[in-house]
FIDO-63825 format. One record per residue (C-alpha): residue in three letters; residue number from 1; x, z negated, y. Coordinates in Angstrom, 1 decimal. Example, Ala and Ser with C-alpha at 12.3 -4.5 7.8 and 13.67 -1.06 7.14 Angstrom:
BEGIN
(tilo ala; 1; (12.3; -7.8; -4.5)),
(tilo ser; 2; (13.7; -7.1; -1.1)),
//
This chain:
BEGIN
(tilo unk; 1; (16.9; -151.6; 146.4)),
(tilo unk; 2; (18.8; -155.0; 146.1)),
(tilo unk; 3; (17.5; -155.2; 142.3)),
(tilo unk; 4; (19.0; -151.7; 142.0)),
(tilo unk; 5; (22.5; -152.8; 143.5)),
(tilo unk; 6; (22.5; -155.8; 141.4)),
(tilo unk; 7; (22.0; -153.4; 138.4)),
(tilo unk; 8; (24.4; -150.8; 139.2)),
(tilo unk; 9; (27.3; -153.7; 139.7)),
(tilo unk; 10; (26.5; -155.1; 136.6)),
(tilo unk; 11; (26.5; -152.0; 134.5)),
(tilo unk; 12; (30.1; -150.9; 135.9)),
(tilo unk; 13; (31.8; -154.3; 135.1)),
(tilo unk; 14; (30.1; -153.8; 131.9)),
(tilo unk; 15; (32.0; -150.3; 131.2)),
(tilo unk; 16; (35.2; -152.0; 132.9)),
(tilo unk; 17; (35.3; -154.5; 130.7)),
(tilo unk; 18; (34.6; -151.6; 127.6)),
(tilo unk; 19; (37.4; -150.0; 129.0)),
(tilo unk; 20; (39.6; -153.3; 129.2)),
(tilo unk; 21; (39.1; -153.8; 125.8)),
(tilo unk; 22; (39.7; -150.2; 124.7)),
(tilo unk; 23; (42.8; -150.5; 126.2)),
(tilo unk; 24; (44.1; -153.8; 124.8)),
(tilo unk; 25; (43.2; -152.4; 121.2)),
(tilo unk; 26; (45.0; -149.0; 121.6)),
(tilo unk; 27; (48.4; -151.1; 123.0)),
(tilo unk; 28; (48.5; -153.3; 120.2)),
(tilo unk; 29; (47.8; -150.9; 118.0)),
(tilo unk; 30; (50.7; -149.1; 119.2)),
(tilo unk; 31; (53.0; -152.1; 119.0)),
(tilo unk; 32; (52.4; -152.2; 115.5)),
(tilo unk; 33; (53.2; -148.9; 115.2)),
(tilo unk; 34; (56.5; -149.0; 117.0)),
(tilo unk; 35; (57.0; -152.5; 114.4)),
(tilo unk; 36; (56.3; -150.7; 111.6)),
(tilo unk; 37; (58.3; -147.7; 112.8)),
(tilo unk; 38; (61.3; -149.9; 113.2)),
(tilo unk; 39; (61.3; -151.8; 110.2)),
(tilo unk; 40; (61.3; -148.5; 108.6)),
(tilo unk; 41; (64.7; -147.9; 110.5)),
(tilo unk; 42; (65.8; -151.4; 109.6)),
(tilo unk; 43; (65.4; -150.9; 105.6)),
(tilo unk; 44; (67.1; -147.3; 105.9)),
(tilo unk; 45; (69.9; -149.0; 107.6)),
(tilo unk; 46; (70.0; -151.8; 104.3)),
(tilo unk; 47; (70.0; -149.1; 102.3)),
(tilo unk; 48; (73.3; -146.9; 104.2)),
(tilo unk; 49; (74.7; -150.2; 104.1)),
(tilo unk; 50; (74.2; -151.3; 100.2)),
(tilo unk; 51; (75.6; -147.6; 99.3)),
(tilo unk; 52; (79.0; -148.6; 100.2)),
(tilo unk; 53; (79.1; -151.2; 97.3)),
(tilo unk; 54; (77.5; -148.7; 94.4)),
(tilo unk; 55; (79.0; -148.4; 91.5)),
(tilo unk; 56; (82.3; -151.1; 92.5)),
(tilo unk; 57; (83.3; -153.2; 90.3)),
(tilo unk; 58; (85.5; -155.3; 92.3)),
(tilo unk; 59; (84.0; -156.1; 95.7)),
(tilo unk; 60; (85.7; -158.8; 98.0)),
(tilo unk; 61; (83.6; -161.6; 99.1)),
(tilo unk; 62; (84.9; -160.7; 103.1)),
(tilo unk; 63; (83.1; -157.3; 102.6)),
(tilo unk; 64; (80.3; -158.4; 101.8)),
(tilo unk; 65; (80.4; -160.6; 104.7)),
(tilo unk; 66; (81.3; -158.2; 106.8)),
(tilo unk; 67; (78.5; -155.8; 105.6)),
(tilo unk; 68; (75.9; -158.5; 107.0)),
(tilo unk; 69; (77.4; -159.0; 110.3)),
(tilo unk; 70; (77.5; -155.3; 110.9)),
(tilo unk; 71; (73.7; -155.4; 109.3)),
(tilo unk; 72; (72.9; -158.3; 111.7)),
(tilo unk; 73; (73.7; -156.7; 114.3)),
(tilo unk; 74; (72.1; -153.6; 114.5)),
(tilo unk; 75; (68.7; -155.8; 113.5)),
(tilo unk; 76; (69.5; -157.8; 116.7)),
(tilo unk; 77; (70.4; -154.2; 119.0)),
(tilo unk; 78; (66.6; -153.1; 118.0)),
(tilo unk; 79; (65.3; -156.2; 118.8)),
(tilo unk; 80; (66.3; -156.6; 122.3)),
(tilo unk; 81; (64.7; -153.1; 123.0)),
(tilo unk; 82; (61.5; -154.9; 121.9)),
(tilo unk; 83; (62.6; -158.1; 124.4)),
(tilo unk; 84; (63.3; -156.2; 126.9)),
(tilo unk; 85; (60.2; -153.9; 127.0)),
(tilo unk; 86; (57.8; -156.9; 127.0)),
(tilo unk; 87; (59.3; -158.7; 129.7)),
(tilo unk; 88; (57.9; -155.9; 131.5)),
(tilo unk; 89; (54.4; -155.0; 132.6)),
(tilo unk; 90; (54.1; -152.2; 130.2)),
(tilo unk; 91; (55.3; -151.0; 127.4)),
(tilo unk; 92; (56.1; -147.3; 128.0)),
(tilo unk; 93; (59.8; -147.5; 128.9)),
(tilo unk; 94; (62.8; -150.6; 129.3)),
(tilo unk; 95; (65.5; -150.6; 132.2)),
(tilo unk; 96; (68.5; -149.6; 129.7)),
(tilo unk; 97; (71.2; -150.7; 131.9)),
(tilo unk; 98; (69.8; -154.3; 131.6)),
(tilo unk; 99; (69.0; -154.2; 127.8)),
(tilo unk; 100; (72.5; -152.5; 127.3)),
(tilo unk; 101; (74.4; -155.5; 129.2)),
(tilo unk; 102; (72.3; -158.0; 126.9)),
(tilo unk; 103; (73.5; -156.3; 123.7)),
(tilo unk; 104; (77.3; -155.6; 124.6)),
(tilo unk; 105; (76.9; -159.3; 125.6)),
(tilo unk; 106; (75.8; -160.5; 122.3)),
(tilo unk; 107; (78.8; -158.4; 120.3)),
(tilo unk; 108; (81.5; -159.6; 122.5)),
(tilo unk; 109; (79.8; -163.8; 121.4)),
(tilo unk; 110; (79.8; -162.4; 117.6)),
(tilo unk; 111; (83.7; -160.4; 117.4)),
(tilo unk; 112; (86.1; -162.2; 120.3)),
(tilo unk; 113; (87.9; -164.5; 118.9)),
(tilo unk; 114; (90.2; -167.0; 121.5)),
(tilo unk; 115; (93.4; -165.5; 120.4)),
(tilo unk; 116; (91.6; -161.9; 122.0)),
(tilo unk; 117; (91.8; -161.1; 125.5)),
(tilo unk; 118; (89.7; -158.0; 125.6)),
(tilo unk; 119; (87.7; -157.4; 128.8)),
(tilo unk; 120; (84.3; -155.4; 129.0)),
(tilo unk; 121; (84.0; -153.3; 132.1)),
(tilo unk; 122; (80.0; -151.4; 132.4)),
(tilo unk; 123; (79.5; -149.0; 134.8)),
(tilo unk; 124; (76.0; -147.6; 134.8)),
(tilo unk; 125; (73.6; -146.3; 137.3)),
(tilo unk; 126; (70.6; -148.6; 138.2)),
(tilo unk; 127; (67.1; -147.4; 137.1)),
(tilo unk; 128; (67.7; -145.4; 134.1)),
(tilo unk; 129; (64.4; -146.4; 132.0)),
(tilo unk; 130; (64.3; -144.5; 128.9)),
(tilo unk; 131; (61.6; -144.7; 126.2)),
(tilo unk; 132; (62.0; -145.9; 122.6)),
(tilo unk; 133; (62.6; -143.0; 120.9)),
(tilo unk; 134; (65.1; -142.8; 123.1)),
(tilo unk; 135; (66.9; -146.2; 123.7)),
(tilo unk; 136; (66.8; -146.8; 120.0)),
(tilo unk; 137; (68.8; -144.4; 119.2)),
(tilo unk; 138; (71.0; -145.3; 121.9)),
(tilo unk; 139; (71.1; -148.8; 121.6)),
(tilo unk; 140; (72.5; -147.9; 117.8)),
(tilo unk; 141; (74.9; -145.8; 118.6)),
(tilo unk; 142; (76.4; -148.0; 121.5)),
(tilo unk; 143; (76.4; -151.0; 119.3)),
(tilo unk; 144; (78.1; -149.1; 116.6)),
(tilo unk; 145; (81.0; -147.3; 119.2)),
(tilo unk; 146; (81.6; -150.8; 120.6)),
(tilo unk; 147; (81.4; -152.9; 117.5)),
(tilo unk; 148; (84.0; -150.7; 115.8)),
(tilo unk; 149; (86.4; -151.2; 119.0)),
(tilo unk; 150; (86.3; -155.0; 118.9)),
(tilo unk; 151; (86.6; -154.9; 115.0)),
(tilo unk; 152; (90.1; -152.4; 114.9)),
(tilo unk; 153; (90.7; -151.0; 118.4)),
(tilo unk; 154; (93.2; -154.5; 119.0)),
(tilo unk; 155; (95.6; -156.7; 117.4)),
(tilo unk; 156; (95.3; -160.5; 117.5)),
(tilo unk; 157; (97.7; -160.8; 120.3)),
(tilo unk; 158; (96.6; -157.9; 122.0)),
(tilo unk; 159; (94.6; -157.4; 125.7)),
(tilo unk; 160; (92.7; -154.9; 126.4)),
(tilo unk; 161; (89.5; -153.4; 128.1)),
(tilo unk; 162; (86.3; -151.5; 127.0)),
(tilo unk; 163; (84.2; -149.3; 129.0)),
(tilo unk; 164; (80.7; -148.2; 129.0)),
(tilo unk; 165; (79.7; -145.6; 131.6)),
(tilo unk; 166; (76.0; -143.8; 131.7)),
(tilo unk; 167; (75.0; -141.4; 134.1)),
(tilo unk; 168; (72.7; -138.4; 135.2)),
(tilo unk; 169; (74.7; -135.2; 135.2)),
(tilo unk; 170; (71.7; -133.5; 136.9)),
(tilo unk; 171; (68.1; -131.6; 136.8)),
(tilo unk; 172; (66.9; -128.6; 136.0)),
(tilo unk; 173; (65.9; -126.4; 133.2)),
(tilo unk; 174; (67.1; -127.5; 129.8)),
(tilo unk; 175; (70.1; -125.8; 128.5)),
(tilo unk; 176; (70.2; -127.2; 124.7)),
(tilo unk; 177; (69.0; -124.6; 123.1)),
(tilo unk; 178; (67.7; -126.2; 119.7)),
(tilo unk; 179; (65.7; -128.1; 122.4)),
(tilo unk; 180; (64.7; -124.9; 124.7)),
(tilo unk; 181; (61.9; -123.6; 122.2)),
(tilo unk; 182; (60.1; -126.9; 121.7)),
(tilo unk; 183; (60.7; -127.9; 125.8)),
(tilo unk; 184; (61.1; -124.4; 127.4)),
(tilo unk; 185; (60.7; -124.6; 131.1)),
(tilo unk; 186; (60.5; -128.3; 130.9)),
(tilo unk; 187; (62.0; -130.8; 133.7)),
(tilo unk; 188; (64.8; -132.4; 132.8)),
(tilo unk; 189; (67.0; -135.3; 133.3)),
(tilo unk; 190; (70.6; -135.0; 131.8)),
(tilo unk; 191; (72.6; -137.9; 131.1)),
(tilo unk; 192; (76.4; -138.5; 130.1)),
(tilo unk; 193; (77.2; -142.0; 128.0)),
(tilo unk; 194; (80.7; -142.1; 127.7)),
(tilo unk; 195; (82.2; -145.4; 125.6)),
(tilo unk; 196; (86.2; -146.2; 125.6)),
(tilo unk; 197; (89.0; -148.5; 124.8)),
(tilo unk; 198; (92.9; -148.6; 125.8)),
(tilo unk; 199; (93.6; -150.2; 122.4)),
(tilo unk; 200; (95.7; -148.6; 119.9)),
(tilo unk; 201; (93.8; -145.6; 119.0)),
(tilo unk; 202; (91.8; -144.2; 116.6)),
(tilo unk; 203; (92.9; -143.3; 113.2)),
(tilo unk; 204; (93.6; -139.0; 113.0)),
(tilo unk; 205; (91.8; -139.6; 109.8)),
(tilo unk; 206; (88.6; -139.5; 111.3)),
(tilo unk; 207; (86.9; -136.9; 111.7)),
(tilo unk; 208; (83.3; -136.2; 113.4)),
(tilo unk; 209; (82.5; -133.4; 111.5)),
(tilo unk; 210; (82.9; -135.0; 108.2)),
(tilo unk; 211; (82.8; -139.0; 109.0)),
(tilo unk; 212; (83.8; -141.6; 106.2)),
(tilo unk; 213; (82.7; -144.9; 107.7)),
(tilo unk; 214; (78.7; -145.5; 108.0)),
(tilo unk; 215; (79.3; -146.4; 111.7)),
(tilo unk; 216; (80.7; -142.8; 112.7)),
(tilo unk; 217; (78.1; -141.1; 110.3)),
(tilo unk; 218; (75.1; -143.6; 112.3)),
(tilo unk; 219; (76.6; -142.2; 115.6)),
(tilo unk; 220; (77.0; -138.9; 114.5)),
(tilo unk; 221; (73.8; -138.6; 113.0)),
(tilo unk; 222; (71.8; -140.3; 115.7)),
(tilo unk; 223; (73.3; -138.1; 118.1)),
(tilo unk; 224; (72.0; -135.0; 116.5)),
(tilo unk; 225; (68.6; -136.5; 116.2)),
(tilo unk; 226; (68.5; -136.7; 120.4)),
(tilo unk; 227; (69.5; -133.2; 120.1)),
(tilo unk; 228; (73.0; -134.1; 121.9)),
(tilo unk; 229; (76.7; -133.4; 121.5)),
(tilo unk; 230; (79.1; -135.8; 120.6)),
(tilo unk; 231; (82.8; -135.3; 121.9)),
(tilo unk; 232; (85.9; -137.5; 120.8)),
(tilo unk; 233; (89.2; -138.2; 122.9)),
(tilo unk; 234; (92.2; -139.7; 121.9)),
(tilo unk; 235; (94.7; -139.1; 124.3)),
(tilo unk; 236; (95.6; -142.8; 126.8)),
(tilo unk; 237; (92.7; -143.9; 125.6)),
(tilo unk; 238; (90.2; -143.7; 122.8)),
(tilo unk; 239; (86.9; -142.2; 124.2)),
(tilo unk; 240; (83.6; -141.0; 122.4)),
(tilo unk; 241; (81.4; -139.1; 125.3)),
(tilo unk; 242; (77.5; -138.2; 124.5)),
(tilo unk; 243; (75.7; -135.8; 126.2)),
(tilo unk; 244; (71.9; -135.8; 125.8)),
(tilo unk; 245; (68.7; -134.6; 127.4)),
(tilo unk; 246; (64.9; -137.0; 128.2)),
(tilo unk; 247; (62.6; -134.6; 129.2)),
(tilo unk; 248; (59.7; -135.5; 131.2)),
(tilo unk; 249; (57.4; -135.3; 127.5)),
(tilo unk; 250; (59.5; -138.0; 126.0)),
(tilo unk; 251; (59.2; -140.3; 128.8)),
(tilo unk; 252; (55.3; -140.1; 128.4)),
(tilo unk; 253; (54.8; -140.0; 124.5)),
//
């Protein structure tokens, strides 16, 4: 009976430690996936980005410049995620208020200059983890919204103030319908990310529905992909609000 014991134990730490490593293999081969996935993102990003110089003749030296900062930065908005997720134990989802405080952080280092006295104010609710094909798109589209206020939204002498506010709206059945057929009867969690600044305004020029600037067509377009409306303000203040759904099938792909 003892032999039989001794056996038994054996042969289940055996399968454990199958299972271990069965594990391990399927993670990373799912980080590589995510890598691969985002480098794919990255070089479609270049690409937006190198289309604004085709077919110039004349293209200033500061465009050029500012072409790489704007490239840098959504590089480094992507990479966070990735930071963020494996400080964690697992790899499934990232607390998005933290990673979105570490990337309005590192904007404000790269566009304040000392003559600028712009304040960031953050109001989010705690425990909003979201997965990546979620925050990605996210992460974008706030570092696009909040890069473009720091860059035009002020004068050098100016003060001002930026906000970022996410929240749940509430539960329930889903409502979007180009989302109902694939998700119908689904749990939901519905969110509102609203991104402002007091500065001078945005340009009437702009417009959502047909955008100029590659950041307004990245927000615009990302938007849409998280099956989500985009709504523009410019009364006081200059406001971009995006509504969006995470069903309970996101959170676990």
């Amino acid at each position: 009976m003892a032999i039989s014991a001794i056996v038994r134990d054996i042969t289940q730490r055996i399968e454990s430690e199958k299972s271990q490593v069965k594990a391990e293999k399927a993670k990373k081969k799912e980080i590589h996936h995510r890598i691969k996935n985002n480098l794919q993102v990255i070089s479609s990003l270049l690409d937006l980005q190198a289309e604004k110089f085709k077919n110039r003749d004349c293209i200033k030296d500061s465009e050029i410049l500012e072409a790489f900062r704007e490239s840098q930065d959504r590089v480094i908005s992507m990479a966070l995620i990735h930071e963020e997720l494996y400080k964690g134990e697992g790899f499934e989802t990232l607390d998005f208020s933290t990673y979105i405080r570490e990337l309005v952080v590192n904007l404000f280092q790269t566009y304040i200059l000392n003559s600028k006295n712009i304040h960031l104010h953050i109001d989010m609710e705690a425990n909003i983890f979201l997965d990546m094909d979620t925050a990605i798109p996210l992460g974008i589209i706030v570092n696009e919204l909040v890069s473009n206020s720091l860059k035009h939204a002020f004068r050098e002498e100016d003060s001002g103030k930026i906000y970022i506010n996410l929240r749940r709206e509430k539960n329930g059945e889903l409502m979007n319908s180009r989302e109902e057929s694939k998700y119908k009867g689904c749990k939901s969690t519905y969110f509102i990310l609203k991104v402002s600044d007091d500065g001078i305004g945005i340009p009437k020029s702009i417009d959502l529905e047909n955008p100029k600037s590659l950041g307004i067509q990245l927000v615009t377009t990302l938007v849409d992909q998280l099956g989500g409306e985009l709504e523009l303000k410019r009364s006081n203040e200059t406001e971009f609000t995006i509504r969006f759904t995470v069903t309970e099938e996101k959170r676990k792909n």
